[in-house]
Structure formats: C-alpha cells, structure tokens
C-alpha positions in Angstrom: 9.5 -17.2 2.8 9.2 -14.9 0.0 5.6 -15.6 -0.8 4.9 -15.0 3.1 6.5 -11.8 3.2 4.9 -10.9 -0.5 1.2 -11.5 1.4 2.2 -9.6 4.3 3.4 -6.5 2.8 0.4 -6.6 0.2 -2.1 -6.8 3.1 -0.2 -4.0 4.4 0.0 -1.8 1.6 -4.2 -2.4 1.2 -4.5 -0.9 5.0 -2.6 2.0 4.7 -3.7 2.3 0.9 -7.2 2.1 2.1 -6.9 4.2 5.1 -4.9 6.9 2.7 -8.2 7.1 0.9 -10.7 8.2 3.3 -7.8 10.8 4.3 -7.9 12.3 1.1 -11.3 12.4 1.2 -11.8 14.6 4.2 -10.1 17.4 1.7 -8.6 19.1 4.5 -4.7 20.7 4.6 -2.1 19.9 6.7 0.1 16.8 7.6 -2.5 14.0 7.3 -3.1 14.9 3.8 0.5 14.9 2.5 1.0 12.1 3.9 -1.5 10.1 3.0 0.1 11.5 -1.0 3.0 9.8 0.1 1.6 6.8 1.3 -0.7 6.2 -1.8 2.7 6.5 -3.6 4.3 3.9 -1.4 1.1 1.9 -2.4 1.2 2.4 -6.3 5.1 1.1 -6.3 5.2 -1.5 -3.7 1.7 -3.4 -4.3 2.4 -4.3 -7.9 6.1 -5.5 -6.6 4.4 -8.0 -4.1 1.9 -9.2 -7.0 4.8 -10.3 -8.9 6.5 -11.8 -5.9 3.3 -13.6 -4.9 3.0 -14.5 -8.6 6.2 -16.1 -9.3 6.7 -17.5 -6.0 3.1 -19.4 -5.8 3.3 -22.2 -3.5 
C-alpha cells in the first residue's frame, strides 16, 4: 500500500510540478503565479519524500 500511494502522489506532484512551470513562464502577476510558487514548493518537499517511500518500499 505504501509503495502505491508513493507512485501516486509522485505522478501527482510531476503534473502539478510540470503544469507550475509553464505558469511561471507566462511571467504574468496575479493569482496563478503565486500559486504556482506554492505549488513548486509543495513539489520540492513532497517529491523527494515519495522517492524515499518508493525506494524503501520496492516491491
């Protein structure tokens, strides 16, 4: 079960990392930008937790 979730939540941080991305690329103010900061946050600390997950938990 953990190594499923691990996947699931790095395929997930990968979307919105992804999608975050070509946010801040479009360099304009407002919402959309600050949250895509916050989502590439959400990517830098929960991606490396589901590596180690996936790692330790290999089937």
């Amino acid at each position: 079960m953990p190594f499923a979730t691990a996947v699931i939540g790095l395929v997930t941080s990968i979307w919105f990392g992804f999608h975050a991305v070509r946010e801040l690329k479009r360099d304009k103010e407002g919402h959309s930008r600050n949250a895509a900061m916050i989502h590439i946050a959400m990517v830098s600390m929960l991606a490396p937790f589901c590596l180690i997950v996936i790692a330790t938990h290999w089937p």
